[in-house]
TIDREN-136127 format. One record per residue (C-alpha): residue number from 0; residue in three letters; chain; x, y, z. Coordinates in pm, 1 decimal. Layout:
residues N
+-----+---------+--------+----------+----------+----------+
! num ! residuo ! cadena !        x !        y !        z !
+-----+---------+--------+----------+----------+----------+
! NUM !     ALA !      A !        X !        Y !        Z !
...
+-----+---------+--------+----------+----------+----------+
//
This chain:
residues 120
+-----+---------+--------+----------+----------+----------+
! num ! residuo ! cadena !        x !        y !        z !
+-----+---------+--------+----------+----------+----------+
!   0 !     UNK !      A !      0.0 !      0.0 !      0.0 !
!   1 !     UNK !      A !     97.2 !    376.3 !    -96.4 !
!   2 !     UNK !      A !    -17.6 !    658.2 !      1.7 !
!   3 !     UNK !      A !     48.0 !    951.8 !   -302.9 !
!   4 !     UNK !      A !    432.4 !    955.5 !   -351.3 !
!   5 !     UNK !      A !    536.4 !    823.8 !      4.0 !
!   6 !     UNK !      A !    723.7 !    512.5 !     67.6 !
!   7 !     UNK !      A !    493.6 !    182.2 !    -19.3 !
!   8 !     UNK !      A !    408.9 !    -44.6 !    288.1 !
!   9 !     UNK !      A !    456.6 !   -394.7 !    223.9 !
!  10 !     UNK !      A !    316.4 !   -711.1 !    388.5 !
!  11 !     UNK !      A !    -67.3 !   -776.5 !    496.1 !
!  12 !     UNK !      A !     16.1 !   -733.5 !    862.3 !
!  13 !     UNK !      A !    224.0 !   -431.6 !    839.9 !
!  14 !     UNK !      A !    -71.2 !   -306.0 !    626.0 !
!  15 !     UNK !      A !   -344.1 !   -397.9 !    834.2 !
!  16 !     UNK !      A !   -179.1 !   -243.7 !   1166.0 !
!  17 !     UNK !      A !   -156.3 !     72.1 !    938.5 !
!  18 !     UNK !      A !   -541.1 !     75.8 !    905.8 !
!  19 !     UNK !      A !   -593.4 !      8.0 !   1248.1 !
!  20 !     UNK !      A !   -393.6 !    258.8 !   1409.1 !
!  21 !     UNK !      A !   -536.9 !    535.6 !   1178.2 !
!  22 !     UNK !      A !   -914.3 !    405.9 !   1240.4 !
!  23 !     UNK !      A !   -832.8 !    411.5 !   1577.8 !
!  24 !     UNK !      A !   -829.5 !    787.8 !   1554.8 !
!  25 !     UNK !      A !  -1136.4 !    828.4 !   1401.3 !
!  26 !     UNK !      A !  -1476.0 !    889.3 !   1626.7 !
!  27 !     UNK !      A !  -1727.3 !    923.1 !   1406.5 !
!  28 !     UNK !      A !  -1764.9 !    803.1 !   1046.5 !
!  29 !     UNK !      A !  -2099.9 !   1043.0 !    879.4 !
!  30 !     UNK !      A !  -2059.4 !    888.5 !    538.2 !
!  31 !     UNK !      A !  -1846.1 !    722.6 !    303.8 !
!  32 !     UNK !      A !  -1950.0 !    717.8 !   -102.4 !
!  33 !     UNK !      A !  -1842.3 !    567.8 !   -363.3 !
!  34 !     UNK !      A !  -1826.3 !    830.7 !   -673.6 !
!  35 !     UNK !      A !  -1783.6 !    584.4 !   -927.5 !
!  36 !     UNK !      A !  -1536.6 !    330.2 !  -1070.8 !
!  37 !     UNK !      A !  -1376.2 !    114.5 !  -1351.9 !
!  38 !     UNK !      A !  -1124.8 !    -88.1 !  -1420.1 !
!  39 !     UNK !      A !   -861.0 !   -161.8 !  -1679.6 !
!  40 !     UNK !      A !   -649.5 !   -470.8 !  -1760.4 !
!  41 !     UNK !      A !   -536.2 !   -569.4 !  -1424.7 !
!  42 !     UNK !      A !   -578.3 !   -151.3 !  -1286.4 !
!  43 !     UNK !      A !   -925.1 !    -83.4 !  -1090.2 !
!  44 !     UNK !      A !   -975.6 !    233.0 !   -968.0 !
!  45 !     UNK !      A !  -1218.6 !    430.5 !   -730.3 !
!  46 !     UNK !      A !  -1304.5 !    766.7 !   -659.9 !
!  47 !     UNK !      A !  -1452.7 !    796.0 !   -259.0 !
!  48 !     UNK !      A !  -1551.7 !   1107.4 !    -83.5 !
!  49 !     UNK !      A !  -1567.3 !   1026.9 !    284.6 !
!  50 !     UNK !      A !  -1643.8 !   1265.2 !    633.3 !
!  51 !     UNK !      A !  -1564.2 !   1205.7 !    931.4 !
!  52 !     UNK !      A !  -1479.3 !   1316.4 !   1284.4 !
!  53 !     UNK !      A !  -1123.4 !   1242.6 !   1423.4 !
!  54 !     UNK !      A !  -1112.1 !   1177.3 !   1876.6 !
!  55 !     UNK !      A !   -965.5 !   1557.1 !   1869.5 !
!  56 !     UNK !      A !  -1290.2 !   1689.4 !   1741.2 !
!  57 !     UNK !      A !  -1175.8 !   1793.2 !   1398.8 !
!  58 !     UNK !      A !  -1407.4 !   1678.9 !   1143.6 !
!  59 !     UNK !      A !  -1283.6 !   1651.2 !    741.1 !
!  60 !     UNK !      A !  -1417.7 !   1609.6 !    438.7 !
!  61 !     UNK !      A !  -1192.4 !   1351.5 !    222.0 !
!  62 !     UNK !      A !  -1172.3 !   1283.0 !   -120.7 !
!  63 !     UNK !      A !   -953.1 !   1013.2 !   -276.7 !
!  64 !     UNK !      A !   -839.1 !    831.0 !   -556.9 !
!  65 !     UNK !      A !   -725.0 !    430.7 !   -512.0 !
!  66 !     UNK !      A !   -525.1 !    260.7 !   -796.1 !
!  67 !     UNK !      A !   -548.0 !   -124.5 !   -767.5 !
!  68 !     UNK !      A !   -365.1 !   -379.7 !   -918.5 !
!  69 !     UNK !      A !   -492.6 !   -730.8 !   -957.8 !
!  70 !     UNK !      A !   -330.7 !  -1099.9 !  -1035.6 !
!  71 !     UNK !      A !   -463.4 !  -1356.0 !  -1005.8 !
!  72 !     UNK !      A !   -784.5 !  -1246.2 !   -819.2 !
!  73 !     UNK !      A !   -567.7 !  -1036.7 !   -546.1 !
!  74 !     UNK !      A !   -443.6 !   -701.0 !   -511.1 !
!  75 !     UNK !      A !   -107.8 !   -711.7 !   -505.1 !
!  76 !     UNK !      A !    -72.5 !   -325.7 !   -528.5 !
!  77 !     UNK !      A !   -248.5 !    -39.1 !   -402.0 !
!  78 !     UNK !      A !   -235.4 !    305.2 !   -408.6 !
!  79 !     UNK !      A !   -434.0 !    647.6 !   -323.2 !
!  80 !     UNK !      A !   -405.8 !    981.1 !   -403.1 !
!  81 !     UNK !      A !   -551.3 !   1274.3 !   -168.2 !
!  82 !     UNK !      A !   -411.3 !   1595.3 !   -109.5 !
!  83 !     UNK !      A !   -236.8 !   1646.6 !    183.5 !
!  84 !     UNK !      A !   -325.8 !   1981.0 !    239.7 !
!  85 !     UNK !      A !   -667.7 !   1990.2 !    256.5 !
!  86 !     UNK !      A !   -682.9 !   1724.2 !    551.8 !
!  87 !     UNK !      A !   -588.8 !   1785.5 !    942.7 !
!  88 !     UNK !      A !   -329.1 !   1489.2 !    980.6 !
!  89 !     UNK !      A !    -80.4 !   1310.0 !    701.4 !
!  90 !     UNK !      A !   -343.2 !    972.0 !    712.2 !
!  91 !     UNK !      A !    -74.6 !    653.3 !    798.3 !
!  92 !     UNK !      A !   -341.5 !    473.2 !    569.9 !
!  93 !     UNK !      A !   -675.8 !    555.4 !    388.1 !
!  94 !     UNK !      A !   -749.1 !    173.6 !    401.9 !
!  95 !     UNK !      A !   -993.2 !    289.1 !    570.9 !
!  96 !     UNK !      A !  -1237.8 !    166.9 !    270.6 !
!  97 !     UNK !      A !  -1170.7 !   -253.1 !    354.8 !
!  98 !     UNK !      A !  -1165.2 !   -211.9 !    710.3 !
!  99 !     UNK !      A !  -1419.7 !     58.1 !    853.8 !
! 100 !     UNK !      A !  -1687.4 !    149.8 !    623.3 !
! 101 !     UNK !      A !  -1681.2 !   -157.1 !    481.2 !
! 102 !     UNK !      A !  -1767.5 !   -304.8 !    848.9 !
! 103 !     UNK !      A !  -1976.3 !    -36.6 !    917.5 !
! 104 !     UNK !      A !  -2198.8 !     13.8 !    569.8 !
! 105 !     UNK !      A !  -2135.1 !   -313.3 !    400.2 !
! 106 !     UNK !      A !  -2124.9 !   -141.1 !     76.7 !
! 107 !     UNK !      A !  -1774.0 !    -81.1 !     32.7 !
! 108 !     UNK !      A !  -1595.2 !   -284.9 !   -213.9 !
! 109 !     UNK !      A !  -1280.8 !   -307.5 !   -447.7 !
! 110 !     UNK !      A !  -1334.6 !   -308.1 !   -785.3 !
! 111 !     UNK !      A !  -1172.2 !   -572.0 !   -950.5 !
! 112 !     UNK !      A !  -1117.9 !   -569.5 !  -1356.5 !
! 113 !     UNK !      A !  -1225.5 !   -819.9 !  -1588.4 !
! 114 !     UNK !      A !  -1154.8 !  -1189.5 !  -1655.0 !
! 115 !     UNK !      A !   -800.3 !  -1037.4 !  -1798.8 !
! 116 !     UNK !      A !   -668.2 !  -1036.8 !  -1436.1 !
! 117 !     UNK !      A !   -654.3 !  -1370.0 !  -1377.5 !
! 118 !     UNK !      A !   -429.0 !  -1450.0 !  -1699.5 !
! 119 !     UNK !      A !   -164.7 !  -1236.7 !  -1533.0 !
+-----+---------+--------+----------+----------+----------+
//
């Protein structure tokens, strides 16, 4: 997992802690939408808008971008794209897609592409 042009994190349980820590910082989750999506080859992408209240008070509007890459029916890459300065903290993770809404609406979801992705 990246986040814009910082250094990737690698390993599920590296990644995972990542998500955790930063949800951990986060009281109140108002919404979380998915703007739309599509996929290429073995790319998906999404476009979220999400607002939320962090434990400090401060509440943000987010919008992001996440880049997927698929083999083999896995994401084996992942990357989003927010700007840093129009949010209160540098996010250690915008995961936050898989882990909390996803738990918490049950209509997040990856997009992944076509049948092309499992020939990789």
């Amino acid at each position: 997992m990246q986040e814009n042009s910082g250094e990737p994190c690698h390993g599920k349980d590296a990644n995972r802690k990542r998500v955790i820590d930063w949800a951990n910082t986060v009281a109140e989750l108002h919404a979380a939408r998915l703007i739309g999506s599509a996929a290429s080859g073995d790319r998906a992408y999404s476009e979220w808008e999400y607002d939320a209240t962090y434990k400090n008070g401060v509440r943000f509007t987010m919008d992001e971008v996440a880049v997927r890459v698929w083999r083999a029916g896995k994401v084996v890459s992942e990357r989003f794209y927010w700007d840093p300065a129009k949010y209160p903290y540098s996010f250690e993770c915008s995961m936050i897609v898989n882990l909390f809404v996803g738990e918490l609406s049950g209509k997040a979801r990856a997009v992944a592409p076509g049948p092309a992705a499992a020939n990789l």
